[in-house]
DSSP file (Angstrom, degrees, kcal/mol; ACC not computed):
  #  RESIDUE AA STRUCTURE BP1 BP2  ACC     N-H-->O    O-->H-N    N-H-->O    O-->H-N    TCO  KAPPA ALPHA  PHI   PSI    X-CA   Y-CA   Z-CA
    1    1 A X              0   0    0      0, 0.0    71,-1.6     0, 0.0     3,-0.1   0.000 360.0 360.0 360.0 151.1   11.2   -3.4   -0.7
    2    2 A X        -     0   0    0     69,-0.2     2,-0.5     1,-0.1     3,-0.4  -0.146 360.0 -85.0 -73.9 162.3   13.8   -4.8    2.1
    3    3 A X  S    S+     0   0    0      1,-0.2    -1,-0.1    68,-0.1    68,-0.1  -0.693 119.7  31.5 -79.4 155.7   12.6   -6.9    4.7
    4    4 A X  S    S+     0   0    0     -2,-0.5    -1,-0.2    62,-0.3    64,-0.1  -0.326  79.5 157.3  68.3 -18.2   11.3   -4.6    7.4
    5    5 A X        -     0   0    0     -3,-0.4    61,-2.4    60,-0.1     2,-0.5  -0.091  18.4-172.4 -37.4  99.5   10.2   -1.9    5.2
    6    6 A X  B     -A   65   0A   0     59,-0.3    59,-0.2    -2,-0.0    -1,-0.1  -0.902   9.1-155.8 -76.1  78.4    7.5    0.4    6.8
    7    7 A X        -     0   0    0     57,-3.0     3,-0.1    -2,-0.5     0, 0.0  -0.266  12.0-132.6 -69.4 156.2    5.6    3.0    5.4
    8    8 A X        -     0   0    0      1,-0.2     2,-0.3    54,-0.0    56,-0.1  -0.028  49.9 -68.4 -65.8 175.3    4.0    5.8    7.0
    9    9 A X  S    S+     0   0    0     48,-0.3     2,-0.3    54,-0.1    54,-0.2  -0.658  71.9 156.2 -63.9 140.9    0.3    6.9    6.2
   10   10 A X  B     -D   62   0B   0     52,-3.6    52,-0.8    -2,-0.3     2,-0.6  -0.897  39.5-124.5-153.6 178.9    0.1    8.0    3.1
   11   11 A X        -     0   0    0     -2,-0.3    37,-0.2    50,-0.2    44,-0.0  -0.947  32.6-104.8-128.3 125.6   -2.0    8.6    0.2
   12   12 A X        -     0   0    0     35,-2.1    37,-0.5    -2,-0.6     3,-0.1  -0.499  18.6-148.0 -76.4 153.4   -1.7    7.4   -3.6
   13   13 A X  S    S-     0   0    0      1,-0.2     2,-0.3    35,-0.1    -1,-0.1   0.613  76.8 -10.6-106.2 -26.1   -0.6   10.2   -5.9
   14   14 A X  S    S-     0   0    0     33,-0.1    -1,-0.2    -3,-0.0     2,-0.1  -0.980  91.5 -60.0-147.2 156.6   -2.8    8.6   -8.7
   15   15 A X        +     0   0    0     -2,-0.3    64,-2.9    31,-0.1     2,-0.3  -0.313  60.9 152.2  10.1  89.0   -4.6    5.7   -9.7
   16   16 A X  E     -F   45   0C   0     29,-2.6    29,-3.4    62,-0.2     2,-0.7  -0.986  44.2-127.6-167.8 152.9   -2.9    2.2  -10.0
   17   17 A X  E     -F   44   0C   0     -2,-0.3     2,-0.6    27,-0.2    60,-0.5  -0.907  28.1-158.7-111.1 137.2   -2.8   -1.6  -10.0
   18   18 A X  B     -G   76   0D   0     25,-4.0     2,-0.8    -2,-0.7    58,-0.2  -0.833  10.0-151.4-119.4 132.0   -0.2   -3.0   -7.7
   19   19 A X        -     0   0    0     56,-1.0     2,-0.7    -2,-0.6    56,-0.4  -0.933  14.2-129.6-105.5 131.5    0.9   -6.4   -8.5
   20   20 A X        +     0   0    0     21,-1.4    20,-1.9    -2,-0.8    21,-0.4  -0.700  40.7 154.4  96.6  50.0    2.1   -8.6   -6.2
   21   21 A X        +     0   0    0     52,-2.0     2,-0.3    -2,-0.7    53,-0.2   0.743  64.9  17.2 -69.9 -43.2    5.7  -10.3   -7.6
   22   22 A X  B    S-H   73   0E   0     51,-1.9    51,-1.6    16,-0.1    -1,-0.2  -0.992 105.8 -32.8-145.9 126.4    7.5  -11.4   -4.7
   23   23 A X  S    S-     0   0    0     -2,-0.3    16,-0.3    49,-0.2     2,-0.3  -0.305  86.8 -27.8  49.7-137.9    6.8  -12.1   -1.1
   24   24 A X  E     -B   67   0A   0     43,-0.8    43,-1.4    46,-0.4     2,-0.4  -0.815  43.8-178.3-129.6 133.9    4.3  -10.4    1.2
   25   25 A X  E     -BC  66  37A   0     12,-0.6    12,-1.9    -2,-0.3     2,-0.6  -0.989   9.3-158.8-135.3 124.4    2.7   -7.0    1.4
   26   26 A X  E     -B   65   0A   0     39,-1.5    39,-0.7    -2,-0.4     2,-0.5  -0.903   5.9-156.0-116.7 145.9    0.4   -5.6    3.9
   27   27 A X        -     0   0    0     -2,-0.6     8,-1.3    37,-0.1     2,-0.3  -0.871   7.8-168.7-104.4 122.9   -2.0   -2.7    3.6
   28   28 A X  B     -I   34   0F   0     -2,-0.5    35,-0.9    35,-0.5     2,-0.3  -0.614  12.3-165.6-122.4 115.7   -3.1   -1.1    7.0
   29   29 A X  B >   -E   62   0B   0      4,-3.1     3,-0.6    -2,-0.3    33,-0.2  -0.751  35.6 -86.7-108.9-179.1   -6.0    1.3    6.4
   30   30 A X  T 3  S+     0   0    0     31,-0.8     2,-1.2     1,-0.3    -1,-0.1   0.785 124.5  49.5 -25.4 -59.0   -7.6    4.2    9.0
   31   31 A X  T 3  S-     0   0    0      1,-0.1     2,-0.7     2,-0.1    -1,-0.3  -0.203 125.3-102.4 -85.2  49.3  -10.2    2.0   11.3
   32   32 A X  S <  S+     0   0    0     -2,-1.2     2,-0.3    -3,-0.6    -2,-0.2   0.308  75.4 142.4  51.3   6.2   -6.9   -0.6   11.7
   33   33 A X        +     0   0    0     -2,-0.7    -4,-3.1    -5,-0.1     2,-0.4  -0.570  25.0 172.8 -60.0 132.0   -8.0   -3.2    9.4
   34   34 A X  B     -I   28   0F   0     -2,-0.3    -6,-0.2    -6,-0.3     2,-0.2  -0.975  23.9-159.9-134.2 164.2   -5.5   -5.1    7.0
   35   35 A X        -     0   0    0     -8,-1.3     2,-0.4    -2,-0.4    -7,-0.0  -0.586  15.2-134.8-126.6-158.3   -4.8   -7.3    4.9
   36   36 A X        -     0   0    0    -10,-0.2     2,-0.4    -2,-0.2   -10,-0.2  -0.927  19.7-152.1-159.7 136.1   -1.6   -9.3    3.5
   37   37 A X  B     -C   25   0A   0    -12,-1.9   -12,-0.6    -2,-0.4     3,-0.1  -0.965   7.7-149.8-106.7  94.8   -0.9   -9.9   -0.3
   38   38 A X    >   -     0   0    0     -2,-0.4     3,-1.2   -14,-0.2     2,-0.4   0.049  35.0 -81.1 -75.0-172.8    0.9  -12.5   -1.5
   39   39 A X  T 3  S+     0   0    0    -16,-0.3   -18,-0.2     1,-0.2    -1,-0.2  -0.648 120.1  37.7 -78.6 128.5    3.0  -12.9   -4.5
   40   40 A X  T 3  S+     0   0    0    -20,-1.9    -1,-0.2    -2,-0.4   -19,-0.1   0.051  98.8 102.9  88.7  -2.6    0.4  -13.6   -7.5
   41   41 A X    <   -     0   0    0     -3,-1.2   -21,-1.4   -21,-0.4    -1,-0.3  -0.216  48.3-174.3 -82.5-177.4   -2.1  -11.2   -6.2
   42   42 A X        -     0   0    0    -23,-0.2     2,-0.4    -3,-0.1   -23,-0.2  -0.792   4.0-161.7-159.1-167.6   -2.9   -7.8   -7.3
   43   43 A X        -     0   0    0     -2,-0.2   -25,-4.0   -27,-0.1     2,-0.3  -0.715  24.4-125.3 130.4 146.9   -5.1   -4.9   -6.2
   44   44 A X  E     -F   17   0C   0     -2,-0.4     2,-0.6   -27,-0.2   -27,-0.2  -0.783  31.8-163.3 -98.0 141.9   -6.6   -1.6   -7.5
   45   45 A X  E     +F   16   0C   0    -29,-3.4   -29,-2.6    -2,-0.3    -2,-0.0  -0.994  23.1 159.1-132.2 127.8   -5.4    1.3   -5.0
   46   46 A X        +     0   0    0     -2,-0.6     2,-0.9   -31,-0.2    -1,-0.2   0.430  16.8 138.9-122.0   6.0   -7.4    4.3   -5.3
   47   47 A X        +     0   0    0    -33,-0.1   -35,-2.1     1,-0.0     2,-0.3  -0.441  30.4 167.8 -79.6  99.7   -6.7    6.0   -2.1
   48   48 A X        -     0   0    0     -2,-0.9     2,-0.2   -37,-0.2   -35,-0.1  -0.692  42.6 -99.3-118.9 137.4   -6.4    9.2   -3.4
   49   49 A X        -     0   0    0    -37,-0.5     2,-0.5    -2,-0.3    -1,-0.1  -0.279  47.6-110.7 -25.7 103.5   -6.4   12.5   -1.4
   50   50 A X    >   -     0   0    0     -2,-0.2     3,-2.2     1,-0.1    -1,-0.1  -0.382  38.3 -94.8 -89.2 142.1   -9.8   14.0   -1.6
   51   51 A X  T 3  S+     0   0    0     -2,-0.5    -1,-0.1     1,-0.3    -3,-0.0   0.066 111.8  19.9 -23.4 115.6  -10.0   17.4   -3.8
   52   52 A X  T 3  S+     0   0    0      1,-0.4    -1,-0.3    -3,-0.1    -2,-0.1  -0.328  98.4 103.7 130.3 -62.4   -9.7   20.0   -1.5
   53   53 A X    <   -     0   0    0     -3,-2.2    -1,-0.4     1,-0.1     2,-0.3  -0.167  61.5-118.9 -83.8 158.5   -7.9   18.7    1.8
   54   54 A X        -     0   0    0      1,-0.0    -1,-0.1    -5,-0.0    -4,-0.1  -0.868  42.8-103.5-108.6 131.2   -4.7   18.8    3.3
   55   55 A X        -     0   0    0     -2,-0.3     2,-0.4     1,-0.1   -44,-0.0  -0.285  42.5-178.2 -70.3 133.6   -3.2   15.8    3.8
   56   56 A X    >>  -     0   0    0      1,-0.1     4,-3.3   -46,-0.0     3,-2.7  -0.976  20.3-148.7-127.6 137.8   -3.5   14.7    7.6
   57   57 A X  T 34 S+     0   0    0     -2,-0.4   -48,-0.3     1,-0.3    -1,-0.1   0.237  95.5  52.5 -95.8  27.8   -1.9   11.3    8.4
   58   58 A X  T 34 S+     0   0    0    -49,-0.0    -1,-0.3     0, 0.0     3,-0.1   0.141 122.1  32.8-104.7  12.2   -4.4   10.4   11.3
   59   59 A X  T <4 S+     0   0    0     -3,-2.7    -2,-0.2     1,-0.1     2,-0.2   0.704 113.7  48.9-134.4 -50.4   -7.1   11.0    9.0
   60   60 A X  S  < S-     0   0    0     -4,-3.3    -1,-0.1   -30,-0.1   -49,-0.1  -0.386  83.7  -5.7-101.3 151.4   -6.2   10.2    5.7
   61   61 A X        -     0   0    0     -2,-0.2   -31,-0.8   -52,-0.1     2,-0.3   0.083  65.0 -69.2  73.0-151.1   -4.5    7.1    3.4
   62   62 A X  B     -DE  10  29B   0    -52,-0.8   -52,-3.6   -15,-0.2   -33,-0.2  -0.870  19.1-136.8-128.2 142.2   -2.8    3.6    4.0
   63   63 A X        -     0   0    0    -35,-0.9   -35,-0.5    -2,-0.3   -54,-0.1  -0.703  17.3-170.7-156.0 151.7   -0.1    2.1    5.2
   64   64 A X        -     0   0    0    -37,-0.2   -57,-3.0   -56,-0.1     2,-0.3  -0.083   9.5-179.7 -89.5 154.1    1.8   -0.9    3.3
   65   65 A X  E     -AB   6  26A   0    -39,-0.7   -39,-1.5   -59,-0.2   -59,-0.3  -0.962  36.7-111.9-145.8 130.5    4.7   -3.1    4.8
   66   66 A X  E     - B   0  25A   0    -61,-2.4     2,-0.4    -2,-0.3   -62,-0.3  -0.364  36.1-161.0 -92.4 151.5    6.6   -5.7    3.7
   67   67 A X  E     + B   0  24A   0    -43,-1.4   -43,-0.8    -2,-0.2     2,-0.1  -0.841  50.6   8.1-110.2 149.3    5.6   -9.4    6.0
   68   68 A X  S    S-     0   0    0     -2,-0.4   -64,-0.2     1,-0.1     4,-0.1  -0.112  97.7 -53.8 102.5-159.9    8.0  -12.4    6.1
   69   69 A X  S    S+     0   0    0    -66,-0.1    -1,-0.1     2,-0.1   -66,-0.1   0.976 103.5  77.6 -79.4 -58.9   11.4  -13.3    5.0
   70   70 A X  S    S-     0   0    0      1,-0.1   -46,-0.4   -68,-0.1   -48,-0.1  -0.176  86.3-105.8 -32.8 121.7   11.4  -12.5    1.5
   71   71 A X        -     0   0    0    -48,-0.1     2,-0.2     1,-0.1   -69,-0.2  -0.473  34.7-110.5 -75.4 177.7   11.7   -9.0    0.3
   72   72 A X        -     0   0    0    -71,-1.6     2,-0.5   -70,-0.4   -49,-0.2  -0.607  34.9-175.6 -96.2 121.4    8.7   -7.4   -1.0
   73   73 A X  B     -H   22   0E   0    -51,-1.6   -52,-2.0    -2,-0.2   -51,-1.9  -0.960  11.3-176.1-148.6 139.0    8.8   -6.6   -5.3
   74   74 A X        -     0   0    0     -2,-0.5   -54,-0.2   -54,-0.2     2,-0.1  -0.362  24.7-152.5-105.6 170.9    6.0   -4.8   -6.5
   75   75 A X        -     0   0    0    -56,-0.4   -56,-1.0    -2,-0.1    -2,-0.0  -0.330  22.0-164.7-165.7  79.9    5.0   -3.9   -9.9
   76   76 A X  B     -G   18   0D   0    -58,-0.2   -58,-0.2    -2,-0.1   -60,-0.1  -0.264   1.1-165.6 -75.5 139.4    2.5   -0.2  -10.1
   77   77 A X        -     0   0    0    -60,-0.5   -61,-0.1     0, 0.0   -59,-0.1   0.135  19.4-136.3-179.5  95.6    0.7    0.8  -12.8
   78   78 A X              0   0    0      1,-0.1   -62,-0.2   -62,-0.1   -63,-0.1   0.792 360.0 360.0  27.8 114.0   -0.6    3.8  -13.2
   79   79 A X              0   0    0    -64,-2.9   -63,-0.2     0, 0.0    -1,-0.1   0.344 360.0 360.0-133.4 360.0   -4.3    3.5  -14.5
């Protein structure tokens, strides 16, 4: 991901570990908490759309951004 890259709220479509390759990531959840990931970290993302619901993006997901100078590279996989 470029530097500035911003995502919206959103929701993972599946399962996954996201690894952490290159530069800085943060993930923003619902109550305004975050964190920042550096390159040799990793996370499990499960924030999955619950059965049923329509996604609303004041209610529902994350969202990730890339921090610093450095772009952001990532590495998903699908668990």
């Amino acid at each position: 991901s470029p530097v500035g890259f911003r995502s919206q709220f959103h929701c993972s479509t599946t399962p996954q570990w996201v690894f952490i390759l290159g530069g800085e990531m943060e993930i923003g959840l619902q109550d305004g908490t975050s964190r920042v990931f550096t390159a040799d970290e990793h996370f499990y993302a499960a924030d999955l759309l619950p059965a049923g619901a329509t996604f609303d993006a004041s209610v529902h997901g994350h969202r990730s951004r890339q921090v610093g100078a450095k772009p952001l590279v990532t590495l998903f996989v699908r668990g």
